[in-house]
C-alpha positions in Angstrom: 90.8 80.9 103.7 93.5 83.7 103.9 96.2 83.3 106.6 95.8 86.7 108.7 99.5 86.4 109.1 100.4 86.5 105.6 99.4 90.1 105.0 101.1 91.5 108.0 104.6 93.6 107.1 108.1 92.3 108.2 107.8 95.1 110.7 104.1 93.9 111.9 105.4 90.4 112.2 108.4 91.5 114.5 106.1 93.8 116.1 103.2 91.1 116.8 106.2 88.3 118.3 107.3 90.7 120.6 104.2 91.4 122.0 103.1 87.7 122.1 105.9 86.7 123.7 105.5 89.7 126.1 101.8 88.4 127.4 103.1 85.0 127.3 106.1 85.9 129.5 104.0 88.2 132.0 101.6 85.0 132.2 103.9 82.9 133.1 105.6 84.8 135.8 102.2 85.6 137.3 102.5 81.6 138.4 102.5 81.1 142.1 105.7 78.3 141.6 107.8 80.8 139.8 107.4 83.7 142.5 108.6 84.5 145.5 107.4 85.1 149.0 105.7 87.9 148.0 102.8 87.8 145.5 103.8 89.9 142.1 100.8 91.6 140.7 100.2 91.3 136.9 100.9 95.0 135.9 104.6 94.3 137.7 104.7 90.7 135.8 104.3 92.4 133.0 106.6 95.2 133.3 109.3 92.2 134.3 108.4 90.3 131.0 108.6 93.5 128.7 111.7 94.6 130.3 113.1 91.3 130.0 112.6 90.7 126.0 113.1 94.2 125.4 116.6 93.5 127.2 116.5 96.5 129.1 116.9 95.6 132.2 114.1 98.3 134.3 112.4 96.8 137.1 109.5 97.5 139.7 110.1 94.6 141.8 113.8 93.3 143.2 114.6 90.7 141.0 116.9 88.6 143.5 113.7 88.4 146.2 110.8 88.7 143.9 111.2 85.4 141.7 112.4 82.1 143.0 115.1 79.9 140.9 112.4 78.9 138.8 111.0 82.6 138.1 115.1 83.6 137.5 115.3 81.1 134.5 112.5 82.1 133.2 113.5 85.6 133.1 117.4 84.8 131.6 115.2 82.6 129.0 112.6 85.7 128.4 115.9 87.9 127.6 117.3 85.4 125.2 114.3 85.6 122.9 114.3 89.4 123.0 118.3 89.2 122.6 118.3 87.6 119.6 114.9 88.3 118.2 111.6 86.5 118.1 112.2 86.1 114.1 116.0 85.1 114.2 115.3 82.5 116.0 112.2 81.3 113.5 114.4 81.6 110.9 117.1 79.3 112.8 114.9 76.6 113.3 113.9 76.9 109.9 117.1 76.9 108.7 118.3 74.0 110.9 115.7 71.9 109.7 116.4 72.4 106.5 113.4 74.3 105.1 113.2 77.3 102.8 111.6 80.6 104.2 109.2 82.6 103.0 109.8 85.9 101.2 107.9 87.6 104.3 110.2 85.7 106.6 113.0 86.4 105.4 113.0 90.2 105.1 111.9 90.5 108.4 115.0 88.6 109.4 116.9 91.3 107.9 115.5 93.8 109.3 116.4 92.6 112.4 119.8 91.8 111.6 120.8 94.5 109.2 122.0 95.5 106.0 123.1 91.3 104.4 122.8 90.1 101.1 119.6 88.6 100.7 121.7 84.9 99.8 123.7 85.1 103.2 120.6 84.8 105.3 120.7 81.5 105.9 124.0 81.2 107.0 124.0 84.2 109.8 121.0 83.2 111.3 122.9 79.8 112.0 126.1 82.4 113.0 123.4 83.8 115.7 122.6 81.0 117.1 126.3 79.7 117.2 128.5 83.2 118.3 125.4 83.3 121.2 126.7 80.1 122.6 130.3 80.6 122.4 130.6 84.0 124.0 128.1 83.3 126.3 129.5 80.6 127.6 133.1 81.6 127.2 131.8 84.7 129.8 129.6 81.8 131.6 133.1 80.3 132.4 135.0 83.1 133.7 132.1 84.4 135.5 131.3 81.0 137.6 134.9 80.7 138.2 135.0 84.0 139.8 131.8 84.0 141.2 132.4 80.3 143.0 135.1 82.4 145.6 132.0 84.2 146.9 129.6 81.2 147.0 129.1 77.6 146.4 129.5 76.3 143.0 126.1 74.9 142.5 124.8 78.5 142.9 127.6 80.2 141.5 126.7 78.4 138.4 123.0 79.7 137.9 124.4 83.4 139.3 127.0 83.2 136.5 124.7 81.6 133.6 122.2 84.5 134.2 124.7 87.5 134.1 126.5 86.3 130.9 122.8 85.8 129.4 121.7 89.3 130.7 125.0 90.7 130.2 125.3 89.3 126.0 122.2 90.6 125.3 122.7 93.9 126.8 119.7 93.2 129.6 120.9 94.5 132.9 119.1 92.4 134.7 120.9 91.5 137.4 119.8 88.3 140.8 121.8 90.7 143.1 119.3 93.3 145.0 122.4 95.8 144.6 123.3 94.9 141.1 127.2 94.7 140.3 128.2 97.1 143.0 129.7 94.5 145.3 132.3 94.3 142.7 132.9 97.8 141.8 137.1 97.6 141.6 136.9 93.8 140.6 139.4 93.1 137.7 137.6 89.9 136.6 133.8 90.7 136.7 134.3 94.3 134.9 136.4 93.0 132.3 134.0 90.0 131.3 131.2 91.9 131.9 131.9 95.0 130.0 133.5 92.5 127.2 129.9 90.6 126.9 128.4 94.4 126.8 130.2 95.5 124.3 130.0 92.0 121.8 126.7 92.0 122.4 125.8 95.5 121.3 127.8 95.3 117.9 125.7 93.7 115.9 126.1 90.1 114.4 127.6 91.7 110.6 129.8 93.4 112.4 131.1 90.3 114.9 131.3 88.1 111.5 133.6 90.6 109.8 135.7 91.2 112.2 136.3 87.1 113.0 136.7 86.8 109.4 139.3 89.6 109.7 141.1 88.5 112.4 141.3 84.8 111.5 142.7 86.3 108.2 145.2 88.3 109.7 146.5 85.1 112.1 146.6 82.9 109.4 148.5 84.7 107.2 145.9 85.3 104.6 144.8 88.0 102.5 142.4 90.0 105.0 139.0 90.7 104.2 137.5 94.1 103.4 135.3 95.5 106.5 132.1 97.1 105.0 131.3 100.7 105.6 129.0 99.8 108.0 131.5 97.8 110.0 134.1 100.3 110.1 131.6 103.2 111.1 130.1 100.8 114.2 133.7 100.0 115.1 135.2 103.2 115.4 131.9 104.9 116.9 131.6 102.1 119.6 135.6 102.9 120.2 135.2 106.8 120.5 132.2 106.5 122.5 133.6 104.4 124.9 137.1 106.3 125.3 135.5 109.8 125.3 132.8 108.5 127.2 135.0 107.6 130.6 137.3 110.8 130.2 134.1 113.0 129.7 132.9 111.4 132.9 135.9 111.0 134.9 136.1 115.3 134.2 132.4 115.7 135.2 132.8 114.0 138.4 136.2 115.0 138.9 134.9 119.0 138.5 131.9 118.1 140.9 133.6 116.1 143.9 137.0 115.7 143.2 135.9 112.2 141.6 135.7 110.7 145.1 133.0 108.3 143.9 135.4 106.4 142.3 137.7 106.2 145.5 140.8 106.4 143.0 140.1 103.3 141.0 139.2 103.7 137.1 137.1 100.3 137.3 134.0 102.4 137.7 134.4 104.9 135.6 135.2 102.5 132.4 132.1 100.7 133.5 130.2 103.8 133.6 130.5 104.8 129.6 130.4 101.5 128.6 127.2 100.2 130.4 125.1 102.6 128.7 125.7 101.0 125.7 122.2 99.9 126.8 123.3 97.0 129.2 121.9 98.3 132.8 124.3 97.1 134.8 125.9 99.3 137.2 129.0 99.0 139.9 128.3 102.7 140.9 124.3 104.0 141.6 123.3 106.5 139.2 121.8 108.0 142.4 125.2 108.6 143.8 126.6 110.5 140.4 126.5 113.8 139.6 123.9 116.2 137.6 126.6 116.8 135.0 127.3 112.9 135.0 123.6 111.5 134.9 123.1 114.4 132.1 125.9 112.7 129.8 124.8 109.5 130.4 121.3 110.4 129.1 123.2 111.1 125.8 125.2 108.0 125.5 121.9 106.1 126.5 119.9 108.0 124.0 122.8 106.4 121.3 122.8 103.0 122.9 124.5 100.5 120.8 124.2 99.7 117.0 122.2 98.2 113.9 121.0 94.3 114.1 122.4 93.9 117.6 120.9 93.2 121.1 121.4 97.0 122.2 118.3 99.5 121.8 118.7 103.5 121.6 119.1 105.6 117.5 122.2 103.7 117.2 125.7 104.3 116.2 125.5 104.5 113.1 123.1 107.3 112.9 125.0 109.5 115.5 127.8 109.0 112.8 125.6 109.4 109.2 124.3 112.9 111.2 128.1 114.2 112.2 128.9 113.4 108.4 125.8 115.6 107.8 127.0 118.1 109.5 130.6 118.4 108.8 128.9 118.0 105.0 126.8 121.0 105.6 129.9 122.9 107.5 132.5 122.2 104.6 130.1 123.7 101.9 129.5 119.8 100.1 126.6 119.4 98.5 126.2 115.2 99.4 127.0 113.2 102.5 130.2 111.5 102.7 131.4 108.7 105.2 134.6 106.7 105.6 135.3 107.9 101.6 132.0 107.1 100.4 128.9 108.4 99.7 126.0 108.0 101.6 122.2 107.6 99.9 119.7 111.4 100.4 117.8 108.8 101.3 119.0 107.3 104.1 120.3 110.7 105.5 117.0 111.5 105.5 116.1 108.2 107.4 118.6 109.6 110.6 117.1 112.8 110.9 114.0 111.7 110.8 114.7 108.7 113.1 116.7 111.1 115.7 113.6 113.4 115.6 111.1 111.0 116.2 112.6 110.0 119.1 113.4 112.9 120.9 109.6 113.9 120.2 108.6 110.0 122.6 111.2 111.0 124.8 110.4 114.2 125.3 106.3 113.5 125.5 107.1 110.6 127.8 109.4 113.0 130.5 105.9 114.8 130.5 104.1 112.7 131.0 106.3 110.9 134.2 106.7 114.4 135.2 102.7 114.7 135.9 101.3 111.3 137.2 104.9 110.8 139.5 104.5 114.2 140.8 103.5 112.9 144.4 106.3 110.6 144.4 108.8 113.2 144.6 107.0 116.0 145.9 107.2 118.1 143.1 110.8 118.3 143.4 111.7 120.5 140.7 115.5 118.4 141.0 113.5 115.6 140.2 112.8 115.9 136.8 116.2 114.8 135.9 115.1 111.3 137.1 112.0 111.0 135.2 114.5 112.2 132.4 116.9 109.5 133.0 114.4 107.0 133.5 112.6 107.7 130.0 115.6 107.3 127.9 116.8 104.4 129.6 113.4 102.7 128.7 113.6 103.6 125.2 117.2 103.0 124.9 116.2 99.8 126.8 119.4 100.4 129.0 117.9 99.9 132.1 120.1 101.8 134.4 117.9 103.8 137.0 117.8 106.3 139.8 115.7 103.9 142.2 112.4 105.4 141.2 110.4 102.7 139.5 109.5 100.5 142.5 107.2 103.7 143.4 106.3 104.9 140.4 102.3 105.3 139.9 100.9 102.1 138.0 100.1 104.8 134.8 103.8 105.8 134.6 104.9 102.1 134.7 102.7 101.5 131.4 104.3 104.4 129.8 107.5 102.7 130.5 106.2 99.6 129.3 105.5 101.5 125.9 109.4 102.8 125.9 110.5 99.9 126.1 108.3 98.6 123.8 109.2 101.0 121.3 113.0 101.6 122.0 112.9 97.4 121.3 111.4 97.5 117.8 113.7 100.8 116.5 111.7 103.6 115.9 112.9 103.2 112.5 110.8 100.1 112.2 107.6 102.2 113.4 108.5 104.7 110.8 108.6 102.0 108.3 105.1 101.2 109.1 103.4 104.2 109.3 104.9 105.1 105.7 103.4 101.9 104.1 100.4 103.8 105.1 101.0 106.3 102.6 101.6 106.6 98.6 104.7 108.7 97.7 103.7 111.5 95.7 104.3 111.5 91.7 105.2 115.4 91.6 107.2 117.8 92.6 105.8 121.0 94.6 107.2 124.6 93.6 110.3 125.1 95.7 110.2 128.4 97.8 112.8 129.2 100.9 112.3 130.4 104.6 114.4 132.0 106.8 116.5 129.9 109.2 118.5 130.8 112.3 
C-alpha cells in the first residue's frame, strides 16, 4: 500500500507539520493541569498554540495569568518547534542518528532553510540544532543574571529561559502581563534582547557565514567569501534597523516632541528592531503615534529574512524589488544586485510574492474591519488597529494595540489563518498552487498597454 505521505510536496509536508503540531499544541494546552485559574476555551488554546509555532507572539488571553508553570513550558517548547521548523528538526534527528534522508525530506529542508548546496544539508541541520543552544543559552545567562535582581533565582531562571526561547526565535511572547515595559531604559535586557532578535531573524546561512568570517578574520586566515545572499541580508537588516529608529525617533519627535521616550534612545532602538517580527515591546504601540504605528506596519510587513525564525516578504525581496527599480530607473534591461545578476525568474518570484501578500493583508483588514465593528464602535480611527493587527499576524511579529482579547471569535480565526500563512511564506503557498498547473509550451503574440 502507498504511503499517503510520500506523494505530498516539500511544501505540503511543511504545511501538514505545522498544522499537526498546531492541533496537538492547542490540545494540550486545553488540559486543566497546564492552565490557570481561569478555564481557556479551545478557540483561545488554539489561537495560543498557532501563535506560539508560528512564533508570532499575538495573544487573546494574558499569558503570565492564563497558563501555570506547566502551561508556560509548554508554550516556550511550542515556539521552539515553530522556531526552527517542524522539518529541521526531523532532519536533525535523522542526521544525528546517522541515517540518510529521503529525496522528499531533504528538499523540504531547504526550503525551510534556504538557498544550500544540496551536499551541506547534513551538516547545517546539525549547525541548527547547535547555534540554537549556544545563543540561547548565552542570552539565557545574561538574562537570569539580570533578571535574579528583580526576583528569586529559582524563578528568575524559568522567566529568563522563556524570553531568550521566545526572544531567538523571534516569538514575542512574553510571562509579564505588561511585556518588556518594566524595563524600557534597561541597558542589559534591551541589549540581549534585541541581540537574540536580530540573530534570530538572519537566517542560519547567513549566521554560518559570518562565524566562518569572523573566525577567519581572528585567526589570521584567508577570510571567506560571503554569498550574495549574505551580504544583501546583512546590509538590509543594518539599514533597516538604523533608518528604522531615526525614521521613528522623527515621527514621534514631529508628533509630541518624542516625550514617549522621556529622553532615553533605549526605546526607540527597540522600536525598529522588534518588528523584525519579534513582538516584544518596552513602549505600547497604543501609546505611539499614527505616523509611528504607520511605519511600523512597513517594517513589519518586511519582517526579517530567508530560512530564519522571522515571518513577513523578507529582506531579501524588499532588496531584489529596489534593484528592480533602480534597474527600471537607470534604463537596464536585467536586474542587478551587489555586482551580479539576478535570475527574470526570481524577480518575478518578489513581485509576485509582495503582491500576493498585500492582496491577504489587505482582504484580511476587511474583513477585521467588518466582524470587530462593535468592538470599536465604528471608530473610523480604528481601522489603523485592525491594520496593525493584520500585518503583525502575517509577519507573525506579534506586536499589538490591545485589541485581540476582545476581538469577535470570527476575527480571531482569521488571525489564526495570518499567522498561519505569514509562517509558511507565501512563497511556499505560491509554490503549491503552481504545481497545480503545466507551464505553457508557446509563446502568445506580444501587444502593449498604456501605463501611468
Amino acid at each position: 500500500m502507498a504511503n499517503p505521505i510520500a506523494k505530498l510536496s516539500p511544501a505540503g509536508v511543511l504545511t501538514g507539520s505545522f498544522g499537526v503540531i498546531i492541533l496537538l499544541g492547542a490540545a494540550a494546552l486545553r488540559l486543566p493541569w497546564v492552565q490557570g485559574s481561569t478555564p481557556v476555551s479551545f478557540l483561545d488554546c488554539l489561537f495560543t498554540s498557532t501563535s506560539a509555532v508560528c512564533v508570532t507572539g499575538l495573544i487573546t488571553v494574558d499569558t503570565a495569568s492564563a497558563w501555570n508553570p506547566w502551561g508556560k513550558a509548554l508554550i516556550a517548547a511550542l515556539i521552539q518547534a515553530g522556531g526552527l521548523g517542524i522539518m529541521t528538526f526531523s532532519m536533525a534527528m535523522v542526521f544525528l542518528a546517522g541515517k540518510k534522508p529521503s529525496i522528499r525530506t531533504h528538499l523540504a529542508l531547504r526550503g525551510a532553510l534556504g538557498p544550500v548546496p544540496g551536499t551541506e544539508i547534513g551538516r547545517l541541520a546539525r549547525d541548527v540544532i547547535l547555534y540554537t543552544l549556544v545563543i540561547e543559552s548565552i542570552g539565557f545567562l545574561l538574562l537570569w543574571l539580570r533578571f535574579g535582581q528583580d526576583m528569586d533565582w529559582l524563578s528568575a531562571m524559568g522567566v529568563a529561559g522563556f524570553h531568550a526561547v521566545s526572544a531567538f526565535c523571534n516569538a514575542g511572547f512574553s510571562t509579564f502581563s505588561d511585556n518588556l515595559e518594566q524595563y524600557p531604559h534597561d541597558p542589559l535586557i534591551n541589549l540581549v534582547i534585541m541581540a537574540l532578535i536580530v540573530l534570530g531573524g538572519l537566517g542560519f546561512v547567513v549566521l554560518r557565514e559570518t562565524r566562518a568570517w569572523i573566525a577567519a578574520r581572528v585567526l589570521g586566515r584567508r577570510r571567506p567569501r560571503l554569498s550574495l545572499h549574505t551580504r544583501t541580508v546583512l546590509y538590509t537588516t543594518a539599514f533597516l534597523i538604523v533608518a528604522g529608529a531615526g525614521a521613528i525617533y522623527l515621527l514621534e519627535w514631529l508628533s509630541n516632541g518624542g516625550a514617549v521616550w522621556k529622553g532615553s534612545l533605549w526605546p526607540v532602538i527597540f522600536a525598529a528592531v522588534t518588528p523584525r517580527t519579534a513582538g516584544f515591546d518596552t513602549i505600547a504601540p497604543a501609546q505611539l503615534s499614527n505616523g509611528t504605528l504607520l511605519f511600523t506596519i512597513l517594517l513589519m510587513f518586511v519582517g526579517g529574512s530567508p530560512g530564519s525564525c522571522a515571518g513577513g516578504i523578507k529582506t531579501t525581496t524588499l532588496a531584489t524589488l529596489v534593484a528592480l527599480a533602480r534597474s527600471k530607473l537607470h534604463g537596464q534591461a536585467g536586474v542587478s544586485l551587489g555586482r551580479r545578476s539576478l535570475p527574470p525568474g526570481q524577480v518575478g518570484e518578489a513581485t509576485t510574492l509582495v503582491l500576493g501578500s498585500t492582496m491577504v493583508v489587505v482582504l484580511a483588514v476587511l474583513f477585521l474591519a467588518s466582524l470587530g465593528g462593535d468592538l470599536v464602535g465604528h471608530d473610523r480611527g480604528e481601522v489603523l488597529a485592525f491594520a496593525f493587527e493584520a500585518v503583525s499576524a502575517f509577519g507573525t511579529v506579534g506586536l499589538s494595540m490591545g485589541i485581540t482579547y476582545d476581538l469577535h471569535p470570527q476575527a480571531k480565526v482569521i488571525l489564526i489563518l495570518l499567522m498561519f500563512i505569514g509562517r509558511l511564506g507565501p512563497l511556499t503557498l505560491i509554490y503549491m498552487l503552481a504545481e497545480r498547473y503545466s507551464p505553457r509550451r508557446f509563446q502568445l503574440a506580444e501587444e502593449r498597454i498604456m501605463l501611468g
